[in-house]
N, C-alpha and C positions, 0 to 999 in steps of 0.2 A: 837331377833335374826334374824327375818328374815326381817327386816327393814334397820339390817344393812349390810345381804345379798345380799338385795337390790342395797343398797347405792354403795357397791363393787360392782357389776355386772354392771355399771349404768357409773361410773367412766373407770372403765375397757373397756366398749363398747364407751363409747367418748373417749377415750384414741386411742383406735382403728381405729376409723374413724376419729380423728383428721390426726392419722401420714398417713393411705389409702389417704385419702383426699392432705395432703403436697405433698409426694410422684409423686403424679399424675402433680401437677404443675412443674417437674420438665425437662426441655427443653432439649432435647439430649445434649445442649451441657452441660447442670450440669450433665451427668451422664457418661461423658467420659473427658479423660483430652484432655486440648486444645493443637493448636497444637501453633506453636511457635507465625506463623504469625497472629494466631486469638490471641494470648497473646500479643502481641506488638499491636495492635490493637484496646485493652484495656487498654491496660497500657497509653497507649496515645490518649485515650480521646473518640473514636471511638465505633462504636457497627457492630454486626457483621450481616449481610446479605443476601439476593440474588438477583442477577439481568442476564438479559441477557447482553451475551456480543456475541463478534467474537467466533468463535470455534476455531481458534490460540490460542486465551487466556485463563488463566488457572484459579487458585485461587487467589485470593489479587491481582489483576494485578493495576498497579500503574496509577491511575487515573486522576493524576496531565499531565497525558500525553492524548492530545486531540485523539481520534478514536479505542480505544480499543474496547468501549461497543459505537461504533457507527455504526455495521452492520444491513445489513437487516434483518428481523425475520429467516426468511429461512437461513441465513448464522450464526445466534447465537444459544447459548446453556445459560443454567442456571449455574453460578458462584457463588463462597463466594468471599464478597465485604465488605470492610470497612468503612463504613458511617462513615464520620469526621465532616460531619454538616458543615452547611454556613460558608464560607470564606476559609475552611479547603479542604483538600486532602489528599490521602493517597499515600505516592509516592514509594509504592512497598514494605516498610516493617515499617512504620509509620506513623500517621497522621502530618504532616505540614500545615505551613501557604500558603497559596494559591499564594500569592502576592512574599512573601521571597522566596519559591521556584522559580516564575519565574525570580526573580532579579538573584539569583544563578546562572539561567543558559541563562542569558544574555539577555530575553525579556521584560524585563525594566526595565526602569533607575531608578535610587536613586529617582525620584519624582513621582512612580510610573505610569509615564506614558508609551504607549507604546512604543519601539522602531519602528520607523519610517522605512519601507521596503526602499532601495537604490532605488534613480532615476532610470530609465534605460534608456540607453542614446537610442537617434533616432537612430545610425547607430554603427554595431559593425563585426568584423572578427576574430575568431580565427587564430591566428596566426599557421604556419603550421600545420594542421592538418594529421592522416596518410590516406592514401589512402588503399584499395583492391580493388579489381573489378575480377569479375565472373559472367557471362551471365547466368540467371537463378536461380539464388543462392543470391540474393535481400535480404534477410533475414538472410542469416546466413553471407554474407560477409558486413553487415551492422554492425551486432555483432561483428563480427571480428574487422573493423574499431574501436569500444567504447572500445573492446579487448584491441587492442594496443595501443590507447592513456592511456588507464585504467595501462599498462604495460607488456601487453602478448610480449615475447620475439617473436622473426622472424622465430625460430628453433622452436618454440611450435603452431604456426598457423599451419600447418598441423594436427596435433595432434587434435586440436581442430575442426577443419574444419571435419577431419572424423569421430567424435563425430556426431555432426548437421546432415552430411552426413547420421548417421545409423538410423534417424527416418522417419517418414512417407513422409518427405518431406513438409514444408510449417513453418508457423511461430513459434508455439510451439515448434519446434525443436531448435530455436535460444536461449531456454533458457535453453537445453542441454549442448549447449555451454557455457553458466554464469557459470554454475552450475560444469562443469569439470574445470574451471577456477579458482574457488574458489569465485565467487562474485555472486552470485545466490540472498543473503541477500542485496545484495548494490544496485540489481534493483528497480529502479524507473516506475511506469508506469501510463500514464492520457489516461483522457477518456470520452468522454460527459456523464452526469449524465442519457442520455435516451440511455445507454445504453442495447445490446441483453443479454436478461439474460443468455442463455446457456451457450454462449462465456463467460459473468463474471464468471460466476459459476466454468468451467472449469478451470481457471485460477485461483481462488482463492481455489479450493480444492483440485489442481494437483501439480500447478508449484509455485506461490508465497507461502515465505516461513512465512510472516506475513502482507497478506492481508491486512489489516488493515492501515499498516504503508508504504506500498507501493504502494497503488493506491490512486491517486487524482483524483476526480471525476469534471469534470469544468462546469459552468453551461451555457456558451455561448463559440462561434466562436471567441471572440474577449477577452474575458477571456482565452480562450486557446490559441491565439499568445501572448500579453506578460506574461502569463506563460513560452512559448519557449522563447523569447527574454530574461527574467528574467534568464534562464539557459545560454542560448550564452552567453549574458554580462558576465556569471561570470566563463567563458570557459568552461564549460561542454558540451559535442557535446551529439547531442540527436537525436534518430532517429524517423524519421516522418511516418507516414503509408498517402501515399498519390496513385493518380491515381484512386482515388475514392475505395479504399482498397487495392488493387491488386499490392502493391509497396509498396520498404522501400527505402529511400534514409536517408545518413546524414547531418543533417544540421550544413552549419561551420560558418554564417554570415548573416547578415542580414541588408537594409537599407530602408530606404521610397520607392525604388522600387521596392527592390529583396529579394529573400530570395537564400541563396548561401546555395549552397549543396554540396556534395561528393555522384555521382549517383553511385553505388553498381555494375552493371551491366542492362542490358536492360528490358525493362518489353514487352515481343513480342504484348503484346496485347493494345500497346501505339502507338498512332502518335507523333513521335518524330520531333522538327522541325532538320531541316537544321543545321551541326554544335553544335548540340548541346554537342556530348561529348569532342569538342574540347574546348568548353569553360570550363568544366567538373567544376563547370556548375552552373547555376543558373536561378531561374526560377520567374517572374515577380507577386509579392504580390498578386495581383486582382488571378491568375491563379493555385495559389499556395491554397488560400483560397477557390478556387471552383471546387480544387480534391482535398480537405484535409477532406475528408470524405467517409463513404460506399453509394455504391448504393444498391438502392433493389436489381437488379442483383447480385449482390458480397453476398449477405443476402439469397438470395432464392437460386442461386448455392452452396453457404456454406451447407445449411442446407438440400440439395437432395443430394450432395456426402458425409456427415456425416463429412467436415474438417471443422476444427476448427480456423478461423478465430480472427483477431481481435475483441475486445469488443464492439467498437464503434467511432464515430466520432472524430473527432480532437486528432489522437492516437500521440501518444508521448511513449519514450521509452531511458531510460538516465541510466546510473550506480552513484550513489553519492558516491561523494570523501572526 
C-alpha cells in the first residue's frame, strides 16, 4: 500500500513540475492574443521582434522603405518589427520579396537591374517662376515664392504671410507657413551630414512631421549642387540658405557660370554688388558655393540669443510634388 502511495505522489509531483516547468517557457506573446499585424506577420513567413527605429515610427513600419530605422540613437525608440529574413521585407502589413517589391514601384526593371538616375543636363531655367519680395522677410517670402508655384492662391498670401508673421521671427517660423497651407508633409529638406545637433534636433522633434523621410543628409559640397541641379532640372524650385546662413534666396536656374535666383528681399548685413536686384538676379557658381554655408559667427550668435537656425551647411529646402 504504501509503495503504491508512493508511486502516486511521485507521478502526481512530475505531473506538476512538468506543466510549472512548460508554463514558464511561454513568451508573452503565447499568453495574449496577437494582434493583426503580428498575425500577418506570421502568416507570411516572418517572426516577430524589436529594434530601434526613428520616434515617428511606430509598430510593423514597413521596411522595404529605406530610412525609417535609420536614425541616430538619440532620435530612436524600441519598435516591434517583422523579420522576413534575407531577400524579404515586410512592406507594412506582409512579408514580400525584396526585388518584386522594388519592380512594383518602379526601381527596377524586368532584369533586375537598377534604374538608372536621369542625366542632368549642364544648364537649365525654370521657366517663369513666381516672384515676392519683402525686405527683411527672407524666410517667410521665400516660402511664399514655393507657396505659389506649389498653388497658394494671390487672395491667401496674406493670410499666410501673417501666420510666419505671428512667430518669433526667423526660419522656423517659415514652416508655420507649410503647415497653415496644408503641405507641412510635402517638405523636403538637406543638409551636410556634420550637421549642429541642437538645430537637427529641433527640427525633427518640433516641425518635420516624419523626420525620417524628409531630410537628406549630403555628404559633400558637390554632392549637395547636383542634388539642387537634380531638383531644378526637374522644375522644382528650391530654397537655398546662402550668405554663409543669414539668407534664403530661391533658386529658378542654373548654368556653368551661374546659379539664377529669385532674391526674397535684402539681407542688411550683405555687400551687395551694383545692380544686382535689377538683374533679380543671379549669382556666379565659384560665389555662390563659398556662402552656401554657416559661419562660426552665424553658430556662436545662434546659440548666445537661444534662435534657432538652420541645421547645417549646403541647406536646401524644396516642397515635393
Amino acid at each position: 500500500m504504501k509503495k503504491i502511495f508512493l508511486i502516486i505522489t511521485i507521478i502526481v509531483l512530475a505531473g506538476t513540475a512538468f506543466w510549472f516547468f512548460k508554463s514558464q517557457d511561454k513568451t508573452p506573446e503565447d499568453s495574449r492574443k496577437l494582434t493583426d499585424k503580428e498575425q500577418t506577420c506570421l502568416d507570411s513567413g516572418g517572426t516577430v521582434g524589436v529594434a530601434l527605429c526613428c520616434e515617428s515610427t511606430g509598430d510593423f513600419t514597413d521596411d522595404c522603405a529605406i530610412g525609417a530605422c535609420g536614425c541616430a540613437p538619440e532620435y530612436s525608440h524600441r519598435v516591434k518589427v517583422c523579420d522576413c529574413g534575407e531577400g524579404r521585407c515586410f512592406d507594412g502589413t506582409k512579408c514580400v520579396d525584396f526585388e518584386e517589391h522594388l519592380k512594383e514601384r518602379g526601381m527596377l526593371n524586368e532584369s533586375g537591374q537598377s534604374e538608372e538616375e536621369p542625366e542632368i543636363p549642364s544648364s537649365y531655367r525654370i521657366e517663369n517662376p513666381p516672384y515676392y519680395r519683402e525686405d527683411g522677410f527672407c524666410w517667410g517670402a521665400s516660402a511664399i515664392i514655393l507657396m505659389i508655384d506649389y498653388g497658394l492662391k494671390e487672395e491667401k498670401v496674406d493670410g499666410i504671410r501673417t501666420v510666419m508673421k505671428s512667430g518669433h521671427g526667423g526660419t522656423p517660423d517659415m514652416f508655420m507657413g507649410f503647415a497653415a497651407f496644408g503641405v507641412i508633409d510635402k517638405v523636403r529638406i538637406a543638409y551636410s551630414k556634420d550637421y549642429l545637433e541642437d538645430f537637427a534636433d529641433f527640427y525633427n522633434r518640433q516641425i518635420l512631421v516624419k523626420p525620417e523621410e524628409q531630410t537628406i543628409l549630403l555628404d559633400s559640397q558637390t554632392e549637395a549642387l547636383n542634388y539642387l541641379k537634380g531638383l531644378i532640372s526637374s522644375d522644382v524650385l528650391a530654397i537655398a540658405d546662402v550668405h554663409y546662413g543669414n539668407h534664403f534666396v530661391v533658386v529658378t536656374g542654373y548654368d556653368e557660370s551661374y546659379i539664377y535666383i529669385n532674391d526674397p528681399g535684402r539681407d542688411d548685413g550683405y555687400e551687395y554688388e551694383r545692380g544686382y536686384y535689377e538683374e533679380q538676379s543671379k549669382i556666379s557658381v565659384g560665389q555662390f558655393l563659398k556662402e552656401w554655408g554657416i559661419s562660426k559667427q552665424y553658430k556662436t550668435l545662434s546659440e548666445k540669443e537661444g534662435a534657432i537656425g538652420f541645421p547645417g551647411d549646403y541647406g536646401l529646402i524644396w516642397l515635393e510634388k
